[in-house]
Every structure is written in structure tokens, then in C-alpha cells.
GUPA-253248 format. One line per field, with one value per residue: residue in one letter; y negated, z negated, x of N, C-alpha, C in turn. Coordinates in steps of 0.1 Angstrom, whole numbers. Atoms other than C-alpha are relative to their C-alpha. Example, Ala and Ser with C-alpha at 12.3 -4.5 7.8 and 13.67 -1.06 7.14 Angstrom:
2
residuo <- (A,S)
nyy <- (12,11)
nzz <- (0,0)
nxx <- (9,-9)
cayy <- (45,11)
cazz <- (-78,-71)
caxx <- (123,137)
cyy <- (-12,-11)
czz <- (0,-8)
cxx <- (9,-8)
END
This chain:
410
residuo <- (X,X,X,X,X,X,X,X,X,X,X,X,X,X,X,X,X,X,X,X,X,X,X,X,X,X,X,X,X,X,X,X,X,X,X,X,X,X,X,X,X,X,X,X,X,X,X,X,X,X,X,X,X,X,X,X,X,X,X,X,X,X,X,X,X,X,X,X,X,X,X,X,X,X,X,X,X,X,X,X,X,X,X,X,X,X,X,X,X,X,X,X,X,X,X,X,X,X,X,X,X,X,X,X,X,X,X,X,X,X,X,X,X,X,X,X,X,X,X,X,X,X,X,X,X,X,X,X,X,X,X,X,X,X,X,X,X,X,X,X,X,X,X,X,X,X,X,X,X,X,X,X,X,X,X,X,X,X,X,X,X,X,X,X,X,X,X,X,X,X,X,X,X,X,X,X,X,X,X,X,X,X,X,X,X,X,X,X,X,X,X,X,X,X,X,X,X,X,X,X,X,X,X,X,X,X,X,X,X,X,X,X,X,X,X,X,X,X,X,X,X,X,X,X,X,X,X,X,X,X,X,X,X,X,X,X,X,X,X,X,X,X,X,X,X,X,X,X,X,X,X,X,X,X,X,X,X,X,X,X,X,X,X,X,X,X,X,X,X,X,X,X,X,X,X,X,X,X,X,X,X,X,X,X,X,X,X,X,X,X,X,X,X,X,X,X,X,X,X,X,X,X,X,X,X,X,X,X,X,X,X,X,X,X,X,X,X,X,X,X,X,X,X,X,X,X,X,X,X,X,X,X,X,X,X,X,X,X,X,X,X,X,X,X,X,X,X,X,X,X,X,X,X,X,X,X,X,X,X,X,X,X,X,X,X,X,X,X,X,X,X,X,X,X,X,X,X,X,X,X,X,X,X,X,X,X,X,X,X,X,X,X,X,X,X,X,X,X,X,X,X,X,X,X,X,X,X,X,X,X)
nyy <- (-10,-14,2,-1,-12,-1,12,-6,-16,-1,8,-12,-7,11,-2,-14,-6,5,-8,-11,6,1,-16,-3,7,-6,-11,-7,-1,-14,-4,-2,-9,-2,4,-5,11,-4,9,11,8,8,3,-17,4,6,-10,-9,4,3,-15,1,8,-7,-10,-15,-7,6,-10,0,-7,9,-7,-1,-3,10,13,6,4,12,9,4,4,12,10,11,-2,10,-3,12,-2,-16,-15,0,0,-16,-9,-3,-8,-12,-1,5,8,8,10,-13,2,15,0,-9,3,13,9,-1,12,5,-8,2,-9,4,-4,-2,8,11,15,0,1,7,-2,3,-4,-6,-11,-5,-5,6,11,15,3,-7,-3,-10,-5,-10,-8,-13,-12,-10,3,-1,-15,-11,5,-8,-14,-4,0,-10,-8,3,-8,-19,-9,-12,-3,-18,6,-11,-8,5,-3,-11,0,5,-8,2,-14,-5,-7,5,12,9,5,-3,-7,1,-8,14,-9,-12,-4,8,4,-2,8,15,7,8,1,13,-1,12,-1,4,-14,-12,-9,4,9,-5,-4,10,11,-10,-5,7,4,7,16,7,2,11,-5,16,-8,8,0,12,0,7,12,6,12,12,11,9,-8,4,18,4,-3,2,16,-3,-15,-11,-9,3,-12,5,-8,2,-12,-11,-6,6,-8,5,-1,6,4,-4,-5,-6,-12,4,-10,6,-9,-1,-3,8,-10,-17,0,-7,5,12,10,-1,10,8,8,12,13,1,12,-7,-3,-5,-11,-8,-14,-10,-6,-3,-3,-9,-4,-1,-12,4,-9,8,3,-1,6,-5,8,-3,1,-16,1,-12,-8,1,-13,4,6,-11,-4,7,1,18,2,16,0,-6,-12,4,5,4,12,5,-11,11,9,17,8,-5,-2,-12,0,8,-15,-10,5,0,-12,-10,6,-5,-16,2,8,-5,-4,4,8,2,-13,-10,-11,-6,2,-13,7,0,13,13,-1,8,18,9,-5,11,19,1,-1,19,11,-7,2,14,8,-7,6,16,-2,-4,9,7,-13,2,10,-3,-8,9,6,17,4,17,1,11,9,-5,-12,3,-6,-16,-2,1,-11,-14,-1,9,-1,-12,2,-4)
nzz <- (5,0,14,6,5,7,16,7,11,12,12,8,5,15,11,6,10,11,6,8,9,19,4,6,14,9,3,15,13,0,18,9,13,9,15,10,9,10,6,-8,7,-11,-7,-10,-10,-10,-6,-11,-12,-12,-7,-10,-9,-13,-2,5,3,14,3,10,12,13,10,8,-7,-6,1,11,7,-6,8,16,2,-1,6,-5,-12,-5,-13,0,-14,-6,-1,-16,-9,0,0,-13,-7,3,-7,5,-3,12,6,14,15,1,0,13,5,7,2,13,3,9,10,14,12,10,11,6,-3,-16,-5,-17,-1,-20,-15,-11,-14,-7,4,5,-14,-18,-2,3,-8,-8,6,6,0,10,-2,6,-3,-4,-10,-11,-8,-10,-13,-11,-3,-10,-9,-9,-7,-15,-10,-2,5,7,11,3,7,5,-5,5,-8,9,-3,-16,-6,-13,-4,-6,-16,-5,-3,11,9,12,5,17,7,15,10,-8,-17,-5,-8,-4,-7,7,-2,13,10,8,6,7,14,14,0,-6,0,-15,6,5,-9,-5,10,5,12,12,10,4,-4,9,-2,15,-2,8,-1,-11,-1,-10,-2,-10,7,-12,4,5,-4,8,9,-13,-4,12,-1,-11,-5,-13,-5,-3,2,15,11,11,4,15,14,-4,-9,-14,-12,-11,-7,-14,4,-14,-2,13,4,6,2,9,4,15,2,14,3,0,16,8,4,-8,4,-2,-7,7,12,-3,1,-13,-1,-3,-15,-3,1,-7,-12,6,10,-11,-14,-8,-4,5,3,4,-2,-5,-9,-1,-10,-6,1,-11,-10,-6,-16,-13,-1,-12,-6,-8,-13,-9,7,-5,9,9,17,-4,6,15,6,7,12,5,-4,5,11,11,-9,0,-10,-6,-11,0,-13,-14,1,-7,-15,-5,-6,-12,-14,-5,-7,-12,-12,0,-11,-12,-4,-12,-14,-4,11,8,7,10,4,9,0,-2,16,13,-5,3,9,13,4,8,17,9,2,10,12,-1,6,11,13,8,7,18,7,-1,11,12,6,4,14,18,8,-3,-13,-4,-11,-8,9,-2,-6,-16,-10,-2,-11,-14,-3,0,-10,-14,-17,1,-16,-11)
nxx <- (9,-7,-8,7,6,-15,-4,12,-6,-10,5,7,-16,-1,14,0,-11,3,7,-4,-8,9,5,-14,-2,14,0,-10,5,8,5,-10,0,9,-5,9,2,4,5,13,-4,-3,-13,2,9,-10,-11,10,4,-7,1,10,-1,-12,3,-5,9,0,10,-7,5,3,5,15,12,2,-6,9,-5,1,10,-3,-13,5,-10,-7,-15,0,-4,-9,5,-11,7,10,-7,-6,11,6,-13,2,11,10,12,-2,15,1,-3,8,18,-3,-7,5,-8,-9,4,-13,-1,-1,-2,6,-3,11,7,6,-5,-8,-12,-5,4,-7,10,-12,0,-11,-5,9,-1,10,7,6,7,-2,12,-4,12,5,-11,2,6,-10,0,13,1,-10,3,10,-10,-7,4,2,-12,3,-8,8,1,4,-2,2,-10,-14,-12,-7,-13,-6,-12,-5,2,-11,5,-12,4,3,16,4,13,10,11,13,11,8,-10,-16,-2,-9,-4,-6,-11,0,7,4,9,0,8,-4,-2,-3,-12,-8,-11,-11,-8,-5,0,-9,2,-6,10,-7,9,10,5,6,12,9,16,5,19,3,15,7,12,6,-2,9,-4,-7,-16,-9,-2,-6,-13,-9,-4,-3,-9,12,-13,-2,-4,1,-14,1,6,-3,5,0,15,3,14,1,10,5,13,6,-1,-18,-2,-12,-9,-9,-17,1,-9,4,0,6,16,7,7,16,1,6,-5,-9,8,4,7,17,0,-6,5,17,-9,-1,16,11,-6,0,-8,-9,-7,-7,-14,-15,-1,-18,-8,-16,-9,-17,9,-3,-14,0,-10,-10,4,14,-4,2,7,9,13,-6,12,-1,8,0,-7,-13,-1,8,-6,10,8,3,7,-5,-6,11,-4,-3,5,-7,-14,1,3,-14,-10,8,-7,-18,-2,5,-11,-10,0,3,-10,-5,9,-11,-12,7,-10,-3,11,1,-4,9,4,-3,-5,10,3,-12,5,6,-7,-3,12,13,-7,4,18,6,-11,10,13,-4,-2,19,4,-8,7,15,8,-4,12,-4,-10,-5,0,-1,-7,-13,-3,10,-8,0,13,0,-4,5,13,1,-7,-3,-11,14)
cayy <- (-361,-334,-358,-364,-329,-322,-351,-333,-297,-312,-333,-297,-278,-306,-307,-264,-262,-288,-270,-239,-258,-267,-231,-219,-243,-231,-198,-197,-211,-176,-169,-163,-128,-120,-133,-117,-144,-133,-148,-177,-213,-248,-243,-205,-220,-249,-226,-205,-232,-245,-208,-202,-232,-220,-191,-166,-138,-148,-121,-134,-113,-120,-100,-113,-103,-132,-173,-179,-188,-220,-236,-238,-250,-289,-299,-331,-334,-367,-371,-399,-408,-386,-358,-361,-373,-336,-318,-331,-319,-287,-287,-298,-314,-345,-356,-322,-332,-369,-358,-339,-371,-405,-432,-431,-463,-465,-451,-458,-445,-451,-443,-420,-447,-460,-490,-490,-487,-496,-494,-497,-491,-471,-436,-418,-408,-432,-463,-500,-505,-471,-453,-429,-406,-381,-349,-312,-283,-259,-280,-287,-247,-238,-268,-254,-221,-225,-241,-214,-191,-211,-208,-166,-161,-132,-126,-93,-101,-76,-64,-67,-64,-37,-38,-49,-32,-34,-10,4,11,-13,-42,-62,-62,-60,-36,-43,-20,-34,-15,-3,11,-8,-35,-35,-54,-86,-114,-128,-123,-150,-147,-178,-160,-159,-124,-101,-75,-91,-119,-94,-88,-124,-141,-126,-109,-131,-122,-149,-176,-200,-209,-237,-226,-253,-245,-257,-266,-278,-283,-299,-327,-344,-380,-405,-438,-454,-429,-432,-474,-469,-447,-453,-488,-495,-462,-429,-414,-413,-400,-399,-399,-397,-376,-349,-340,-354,-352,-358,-369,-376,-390,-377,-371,-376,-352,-357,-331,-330,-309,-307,-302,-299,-277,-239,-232,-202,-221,-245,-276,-284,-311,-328,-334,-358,-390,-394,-424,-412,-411,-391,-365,-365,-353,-329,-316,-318,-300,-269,-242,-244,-226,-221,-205,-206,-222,-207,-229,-222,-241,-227,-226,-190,-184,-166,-137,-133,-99,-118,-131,-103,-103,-114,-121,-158,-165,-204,-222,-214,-182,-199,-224,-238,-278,-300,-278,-307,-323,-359,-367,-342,-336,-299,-296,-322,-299,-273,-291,-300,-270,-254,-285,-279,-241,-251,-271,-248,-221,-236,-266,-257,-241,-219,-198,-194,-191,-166,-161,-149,-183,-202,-191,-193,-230,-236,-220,-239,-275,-262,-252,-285,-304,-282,-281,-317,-324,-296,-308,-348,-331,-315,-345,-364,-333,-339,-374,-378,-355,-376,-385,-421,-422,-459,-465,-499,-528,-517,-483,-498,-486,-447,-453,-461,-433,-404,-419,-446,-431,-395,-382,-379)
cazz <- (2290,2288,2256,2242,2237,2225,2195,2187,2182,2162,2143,2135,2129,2103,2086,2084,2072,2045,2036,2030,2010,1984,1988,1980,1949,1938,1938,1920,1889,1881,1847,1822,1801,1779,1741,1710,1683,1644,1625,1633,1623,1638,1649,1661,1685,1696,1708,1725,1743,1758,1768,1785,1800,1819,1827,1803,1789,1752,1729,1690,1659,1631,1598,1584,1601,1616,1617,1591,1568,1589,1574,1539,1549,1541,1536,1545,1579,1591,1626,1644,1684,1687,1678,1702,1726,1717,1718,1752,1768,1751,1775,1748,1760,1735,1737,1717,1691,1692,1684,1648,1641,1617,1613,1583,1564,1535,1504,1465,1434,1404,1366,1348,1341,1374,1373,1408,1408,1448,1478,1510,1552,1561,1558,1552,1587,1607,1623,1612,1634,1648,1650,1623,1617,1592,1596,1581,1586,1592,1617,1643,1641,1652,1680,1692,1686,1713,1735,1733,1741,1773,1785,1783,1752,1736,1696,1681,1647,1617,1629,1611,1627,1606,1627,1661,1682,1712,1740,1749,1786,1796,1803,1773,1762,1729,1714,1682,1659,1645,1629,1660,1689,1703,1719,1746,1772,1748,1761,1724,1693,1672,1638,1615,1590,1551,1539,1570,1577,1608,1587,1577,1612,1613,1580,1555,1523,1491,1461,1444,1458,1434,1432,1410,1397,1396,1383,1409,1411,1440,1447,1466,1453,1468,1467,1456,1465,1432,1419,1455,1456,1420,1429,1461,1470,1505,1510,1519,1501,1463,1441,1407,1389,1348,1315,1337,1361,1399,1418,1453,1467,1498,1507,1542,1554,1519,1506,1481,1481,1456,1445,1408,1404,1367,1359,1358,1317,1294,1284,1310,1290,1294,1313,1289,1268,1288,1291,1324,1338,1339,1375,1377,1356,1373,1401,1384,1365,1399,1423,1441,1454,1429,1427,1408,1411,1407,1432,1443,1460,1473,1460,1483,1519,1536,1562,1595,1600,1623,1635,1647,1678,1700,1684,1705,1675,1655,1620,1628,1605,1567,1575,1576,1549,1535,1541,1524,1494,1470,1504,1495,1529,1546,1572,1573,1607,1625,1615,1631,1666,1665,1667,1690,1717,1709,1715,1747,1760,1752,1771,1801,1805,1834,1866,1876,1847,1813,1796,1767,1751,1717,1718,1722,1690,1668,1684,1676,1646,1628,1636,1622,1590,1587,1590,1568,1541,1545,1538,1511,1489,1491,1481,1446,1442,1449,1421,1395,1395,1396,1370,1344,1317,1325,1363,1373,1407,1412,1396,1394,1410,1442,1461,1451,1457,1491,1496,1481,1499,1522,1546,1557,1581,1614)
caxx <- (930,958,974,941,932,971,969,930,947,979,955,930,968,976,942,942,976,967,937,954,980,953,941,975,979,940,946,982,963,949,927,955,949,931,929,914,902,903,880,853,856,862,898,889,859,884,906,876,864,896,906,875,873,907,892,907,886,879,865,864,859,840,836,804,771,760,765,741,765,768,736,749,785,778,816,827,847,859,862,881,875,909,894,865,894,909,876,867,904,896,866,837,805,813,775,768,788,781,743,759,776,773,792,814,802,830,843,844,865,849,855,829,812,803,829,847,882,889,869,874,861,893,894,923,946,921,934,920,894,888,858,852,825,814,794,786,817,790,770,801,808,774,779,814,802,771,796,818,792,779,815,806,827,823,815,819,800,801,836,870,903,927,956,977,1005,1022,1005,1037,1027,1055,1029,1033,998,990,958,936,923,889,859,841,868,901,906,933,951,958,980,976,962,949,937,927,908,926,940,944,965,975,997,1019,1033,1045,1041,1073,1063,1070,1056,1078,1049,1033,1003,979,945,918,881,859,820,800,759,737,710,686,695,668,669,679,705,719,719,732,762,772,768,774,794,786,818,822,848,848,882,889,879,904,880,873,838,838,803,793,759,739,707,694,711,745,767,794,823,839,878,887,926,918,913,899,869,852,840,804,796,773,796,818,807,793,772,730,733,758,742,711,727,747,710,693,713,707,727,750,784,812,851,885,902,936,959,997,1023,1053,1050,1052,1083,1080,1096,1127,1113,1083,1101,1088,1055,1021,1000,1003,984,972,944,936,954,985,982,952,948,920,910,896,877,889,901,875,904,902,882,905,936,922,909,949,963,936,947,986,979,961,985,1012,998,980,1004,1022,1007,1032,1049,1031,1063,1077,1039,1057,1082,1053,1034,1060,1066,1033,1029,1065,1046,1019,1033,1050,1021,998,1028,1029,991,987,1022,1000,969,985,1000,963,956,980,973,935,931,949,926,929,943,957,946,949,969,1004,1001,987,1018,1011,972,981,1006,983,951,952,980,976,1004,992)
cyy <- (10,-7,-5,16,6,-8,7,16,-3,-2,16,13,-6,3,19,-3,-11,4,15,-2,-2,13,5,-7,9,7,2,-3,7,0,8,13,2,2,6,-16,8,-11,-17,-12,-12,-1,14,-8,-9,7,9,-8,-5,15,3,-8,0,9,14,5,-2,11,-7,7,-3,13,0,5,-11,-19,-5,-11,-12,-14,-6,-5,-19,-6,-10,-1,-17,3,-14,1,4,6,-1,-3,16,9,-3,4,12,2,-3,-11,-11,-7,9,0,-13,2,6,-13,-12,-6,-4,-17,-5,10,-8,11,-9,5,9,-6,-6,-13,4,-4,-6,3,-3,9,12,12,5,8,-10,-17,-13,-2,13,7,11,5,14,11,17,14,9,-2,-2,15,5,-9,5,13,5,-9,10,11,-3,1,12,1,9,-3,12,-6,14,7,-7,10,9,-2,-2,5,-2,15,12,8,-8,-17,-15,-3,4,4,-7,7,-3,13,9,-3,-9,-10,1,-8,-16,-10,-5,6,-6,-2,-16,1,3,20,14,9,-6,-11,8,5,-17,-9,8,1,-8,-1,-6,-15,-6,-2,-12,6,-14,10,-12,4,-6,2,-9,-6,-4,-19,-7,-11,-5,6,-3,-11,3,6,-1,-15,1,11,9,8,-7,5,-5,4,-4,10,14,10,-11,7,-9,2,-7,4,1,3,0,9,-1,11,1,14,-1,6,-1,9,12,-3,15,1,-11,-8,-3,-12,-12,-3,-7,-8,-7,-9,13,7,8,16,6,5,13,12,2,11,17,9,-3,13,-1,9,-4,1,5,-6,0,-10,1,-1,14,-2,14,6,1,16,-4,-6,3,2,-7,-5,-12,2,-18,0,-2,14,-3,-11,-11,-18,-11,6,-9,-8,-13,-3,8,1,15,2,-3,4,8,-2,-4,10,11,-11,4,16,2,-4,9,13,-3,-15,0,9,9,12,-5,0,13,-1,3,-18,-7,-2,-3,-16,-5,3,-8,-16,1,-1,-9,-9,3,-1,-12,-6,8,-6,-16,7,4,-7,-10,3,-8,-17,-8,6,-3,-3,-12,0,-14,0,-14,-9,3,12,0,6,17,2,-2,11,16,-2,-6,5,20,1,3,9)
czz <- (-8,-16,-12,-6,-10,-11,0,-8,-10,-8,-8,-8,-13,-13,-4,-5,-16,-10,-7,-7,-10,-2,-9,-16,-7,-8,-10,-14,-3,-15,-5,-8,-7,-19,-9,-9,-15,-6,6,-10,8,4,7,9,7,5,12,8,10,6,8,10,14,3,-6,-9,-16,-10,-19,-10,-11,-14,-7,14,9,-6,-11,-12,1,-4,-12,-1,4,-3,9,9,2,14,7,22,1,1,5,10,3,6,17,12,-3,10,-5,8,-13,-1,-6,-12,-4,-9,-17,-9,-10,-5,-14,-4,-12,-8,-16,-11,-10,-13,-3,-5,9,2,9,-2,16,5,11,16,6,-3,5,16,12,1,-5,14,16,-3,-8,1,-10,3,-10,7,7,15,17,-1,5,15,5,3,15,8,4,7,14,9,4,-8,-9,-13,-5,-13,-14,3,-9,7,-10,9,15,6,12,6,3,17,7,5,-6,-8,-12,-5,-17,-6,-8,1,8,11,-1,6,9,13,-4,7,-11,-5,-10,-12,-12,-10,-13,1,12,3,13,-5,-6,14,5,-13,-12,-18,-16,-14,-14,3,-7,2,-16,1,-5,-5,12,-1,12,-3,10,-10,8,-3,-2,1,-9,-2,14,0,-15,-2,9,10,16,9,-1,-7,-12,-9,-12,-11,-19,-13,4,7,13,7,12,-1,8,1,21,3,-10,-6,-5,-5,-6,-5,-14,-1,-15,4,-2,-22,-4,0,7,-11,4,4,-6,-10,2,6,12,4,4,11,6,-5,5,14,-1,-2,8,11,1,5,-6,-1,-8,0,-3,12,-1,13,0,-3,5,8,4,10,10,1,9,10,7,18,15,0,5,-10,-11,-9,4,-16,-15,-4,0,-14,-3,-3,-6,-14,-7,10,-4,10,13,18,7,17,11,2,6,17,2,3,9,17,-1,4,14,12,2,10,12,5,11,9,1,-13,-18,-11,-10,-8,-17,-5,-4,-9,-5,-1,-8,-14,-12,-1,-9,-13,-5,0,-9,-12,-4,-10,-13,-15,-1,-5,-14,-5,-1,-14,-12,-3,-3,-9,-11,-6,2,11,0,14,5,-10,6,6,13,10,2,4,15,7,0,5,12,15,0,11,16,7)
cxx <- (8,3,-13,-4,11,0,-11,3,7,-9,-11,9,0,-10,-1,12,-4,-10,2,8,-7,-2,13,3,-10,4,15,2,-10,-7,15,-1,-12,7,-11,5,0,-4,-8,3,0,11,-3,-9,3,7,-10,0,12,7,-12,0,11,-4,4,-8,7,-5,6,-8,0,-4,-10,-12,-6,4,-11,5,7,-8,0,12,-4,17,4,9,3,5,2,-4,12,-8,-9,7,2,-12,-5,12,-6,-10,-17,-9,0,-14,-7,4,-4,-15,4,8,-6,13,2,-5,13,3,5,8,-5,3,-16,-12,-4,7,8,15,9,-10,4,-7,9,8,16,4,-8,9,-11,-7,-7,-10,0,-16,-3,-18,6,9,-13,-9,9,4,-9,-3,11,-6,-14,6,9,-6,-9,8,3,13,-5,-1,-1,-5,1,13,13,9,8,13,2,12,0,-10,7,4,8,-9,2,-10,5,-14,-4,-7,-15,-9,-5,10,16,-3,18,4,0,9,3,-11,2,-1,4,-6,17,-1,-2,9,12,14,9,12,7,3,13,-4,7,-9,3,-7,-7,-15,-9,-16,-7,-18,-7,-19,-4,-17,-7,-10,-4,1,-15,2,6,7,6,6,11,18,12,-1,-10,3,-3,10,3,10,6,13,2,-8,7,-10,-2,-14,4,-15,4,-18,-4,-9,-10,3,15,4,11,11,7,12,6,19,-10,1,-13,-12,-5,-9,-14,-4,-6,4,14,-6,-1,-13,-16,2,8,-6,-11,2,7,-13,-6,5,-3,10,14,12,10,14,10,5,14,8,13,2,11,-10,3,12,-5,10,16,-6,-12,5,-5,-18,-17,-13,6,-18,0,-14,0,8,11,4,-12,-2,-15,-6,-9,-11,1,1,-11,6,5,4,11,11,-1,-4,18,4,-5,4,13,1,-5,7,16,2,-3,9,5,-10,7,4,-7,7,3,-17,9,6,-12,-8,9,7,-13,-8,13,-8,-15,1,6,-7,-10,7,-5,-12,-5,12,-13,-14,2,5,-9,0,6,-4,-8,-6,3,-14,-4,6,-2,-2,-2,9,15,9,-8,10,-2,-15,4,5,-10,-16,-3,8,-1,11,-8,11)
END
């Protein structure tokens, strides 16, 4: 009796200390800080949700008034079962986005006249035989975006950031000056929007930096069955290369949404007087929501400072270097779900220790820059040779089509 009851205590001994052994683990993975976000977007709202999801208080600031400007953003994303791999690590509900998606069917280049220069099932960066899928830039930010606010993160909207500083209270935080009050007690600050002030505390001043100007047109139409069948085949992805200009279209919901790339120039040519297949113009002639600008795109890359070492605030995104401009490859988005998981994994990665946080931006901030270089140098050379009067994209220059479309880096 006496050694029955002696093996029933060790055994309730055992079992408590093991239970406070997990307790013990639990609890010394603690919510992490607190992060300010600049700027909204799909690599800012990747970044929300997997922060939240670890429990660190999220707060991101937006300069326009509200997400409206969501409804009218129809550009072309491609998305790859990675990136829904990525997105559900991040903590994404992947049958939220699933419901925004459509299966990439192909893609066509063609001459101004409508003769087809290649086609092909196998989008640019995606493996042979995996799935692809193509949906609407503004419709995946208003699905992250109401994921990140089911995780309880915050949105300031109407608010711009002006400037960032150590608190000097010996904690390390870092404060934010934005439009209405301070924020304060930062472990990081984020920002991914384009021209802030904040990229000057890390990004180094060069006003020795090139740039290429393109003119640029886009709109919206409403596809019609026969101009549709007549331009896009099989394929839901069209671009149109020759006479020194380039339309992307892309074909969704009924609805073809296309962009115009010509060189920047004095006097913009007139569209009806280059010699463009019917169907092509009646799309042009029909479309809606038309816009038109120059486009400015970096031809150097920027260098991080050495003074930034110390420095709890990292430029990630479009605010470090601009990556899809032309939407050919339609792999803006998926650039930005990358570097919202490598910034995820860099800070929450280990249990224990958290690590240097400035190190760890500008770690994650150099791979970025060589991968956004990377993809923006093949895009101007896409540029430069698409916009020939006559581009050669097949025959004898099948090895550089392959190079400047078939393979992206990964």
C-alpha cells in the first residue's frame, strides 16, 4: 500500500513539474514591443498580420483618408502556392484570399497587329507545373487589411509620419512624430510608403541618382466577348510589343485592364495614328477611368548609410526601391509578402533573445535591395527592349526572351 501510494505522489511530482516546464517555456515567449507601420499596402499588412499574430502591438499609419482607394487599384498580381505558403506562416486565413483568386490561364505577346509572337502556360518566377493565380492589387489589400484588423491592429488613417528619434530615456524605444500627437515606446519603425522623411535616417543622400522617364497610360474597358476571343485567345494575359510602345492587358471578371508604356517625349503621339489592330482600339476608345503620367523609375540603387547601424527604423517595399513598374510579370505583391515573412522570421525566429533589432533591419533590408535591384535592372532591360520599333522575340533571340521573361530570379 505504503509503495503504491509513494509511485502515485512521484508520478503527480513528475506530471506538476512537467507542467510547469511548459508553463515556463509559454510564458518566456512574451509579446515582443511594439511596432509602428508607415504607410499601407500589401507588404505593410503582411507584416501586420504576422506581428500581431505574435502578439506584438501593431499600430499602422496611413496618409490618405480612408481604403477607398482600394477599389480602383486593379493591377495585376501573380500569386504562386508559395506565396499563399508565405501568407499562411504570416498567420493569414488562406481561404480569404483563395476566394479573391483565379487561376492564371496563360499569356500571349503579339505584334500591333494581333499576330502572336510566343505564348505560353508559364508565368514568369512560377515553377512548370505549379499552381499560379492571378488577382486585383487592391482586392488582396482590402483582404489582408481586414485580417489585420481581426488580429486588433490598429490604423491611424489621414495621418502622416514627419519624423523618428530615439526616446533617450535609456530604454531604446524609439518615438514618431505624425500629424495628430507622438507615438512612443517603438521597438521598430517601419515605413514602405515612397518619399518620407523617414528614408533619410537610413537611406544616404545621392543626388547623383539616375533615373528613366516613361509616359504611361492605363484604363479600364469592359471586355466583350468578341474583342476578348479576338485578343486574347486562350489567355488571360496580353502584351502588346512594337511601333515603340507596349500595352499590357490583362483580362478578369469581364473587365480588361491595360497599361501603355511608350519612352517619356515632349509631344505624346496620338494613338490613332499607329497602326493598331481594330480590337485593340476599341479597347483603347472604350475604356474608363482613364489615366495618364510620367513614370519615374531609378536607374542606380540607393546605399544604406553606415550611421544607420544604431538606428530602429528600416525603409522596406516601394520605399526602398520600386519593383514591377511596367506590370509585365505582376510580381510586385509577391515581393512584398517576401520581405514581410523574412522580417517575421528575423524578428520572432528564436524564442529566447530577439537579437540586435537595428542589425536585423539592415540584414533585412541589404537582401532586400539586392533582390529589388535585381528585378528592377531586368525590368529596364524588358524596357529598352520591348520598346524597339520592331522587337525580335522569338527566332534567334529566343535565348534573351527567356532571360528577360521566362526566368525571373527567385
Amino acid at each position: 500500500m505504503f509503495m503504491c501510494v509513494h509511485a502515485c505522489a512521484r508520478a503527480y511530482v513528475l506530471s506538476l513539474s512537467f507542467f510547469l516546464s511548459l508553463r515556463v517555456v509559454m510564458y518566456a515567449v512574451k509579446p515582443w514591443g511594439k511596432v509602428l507601420l508607415v504607410g499601407s499596402g500589401v507588404g505593410a499588412y503582411a507584416m501586420g498580420i504576422g506581428m500581431r499574430w505574435r502578439e506584438s502591438n501593431v499600430q499602422l499609419v496611413e496618409k490618405r483618408r480612408d481604403p477607398s482607394h482600394e477599389l480602383s487599384n486593379r493591377r495585376r498580381c501573380v500569386i504562386t502556392s508559395q506565396t499563399l505558403k508565405l501568407l499562411r506562416d504570416l498567420g493569414c486565413t488562406n481561404a480569404k484570399v483563395e476566394r479573391i483568386l483565379q487561376k492564371a490561364k496563360g499569356w500571349r505577346f503579339v505584334r500591333p497587329d494581333l499576330e502572336t509572337i510566343r505564348e505560353g502556360s508559364i508565368f514568369p518566377g512560377c515553377a512548370d507545373g505549379e499552381s499560379v493565380y492571378h488577382c486585383a492589387e487592391g482586392a488582396l489589400q482590402r483582404t489582408l487589411r481586414t485580417e489585420y484588423l481581426r488580429f486588433g491592429g490598429d490604423i491611424s488613417w489621414e495621418t502622416e509620419a514627419f519624423d523618428a528619434f530615439e526616446t533617450g530615456d535609456g530604454s531604446g524605444a524609439w518615438s514618431l512624430q505624425k500629424m495628430y500627437g507622438l507615438e512612443t515606446e517603438a521597438e521598430a519603425i517601419i515605413t514602405t510608403a515612397k518619399g518620407t522623411s523617414l528614408a533619410s535616417l537610413v537611406i544616404a543622400d545621392d543626388p547623383d541618382r539616375l533615373a528613366v522617364l516613361f509616359d504611361e497610360e492605363t484604363g479600364v474597358s469592359p471586355g466583350g466577348r468578341q474583342t476578348t476571343e479576338r485578343i486574347f485567345g486562350a489567355a488571360d494575359v496580353v502584351i502588346v510589343v512594337g511601333s515603340g510602345l507596349v500595352i499590357h492587358m490583362w483580362h478578369a471578371d469581364n473587365v480588361i485592364t491595360w497599361r501603355l508604356i511608350r519612352k517619356a517625349r515632349r509631344e505624346i503621339q496620338d494613338l490613332h495614328s499607329i497602326a493598331l489592330h481594330p480590337a485593340i482600339q476599341e479597347v483603347l476608345g472604350s475604356s474608363t477611368s482613364k489615366s495618364s503620367r510620367v513614370l519615374i523609375v531609378p536607374a542606380t540603387t540607393p546605399a544604406i548609410k553606415d550611421s544607420a547601424r544604431d538606428v530602429k527604423v528600416s525603409v522596406l517595399g516601394d520605399g526602398l526601391l520600386p519593383v514591377d513598374p511596367f506590370e509585365w510579370r505582376g510580381d510586385r505583391a509577391r515581393c512584398g509578402v517576401e520581405e514581410a515573412s523574412a522580417l517575421c522570421r528575423a524578428f520572432y525566429g528564436k524564442k529566447y533573445h530577439r537579437g540586435n533589432v537595428p542589425r536585423l533591419l539592415r540584414e533585412v533590408e541589404q537582401d532586400a535591395l539586392a533582390k529589388r535591384a535585381a528585378i528592377l535592372a531586368r525590368d529596364l532591360r524588358d524596357a529598352e527592349h520591348f520598346l524597339a520599333v520592331l522587337p525580335i522575340i522569338d527566332g534567334e533571340d529566343h535565348a534573351h526572351t527567356e532571360s528577360a521573361f521566362s526566368q525571373l530570379p527567385k
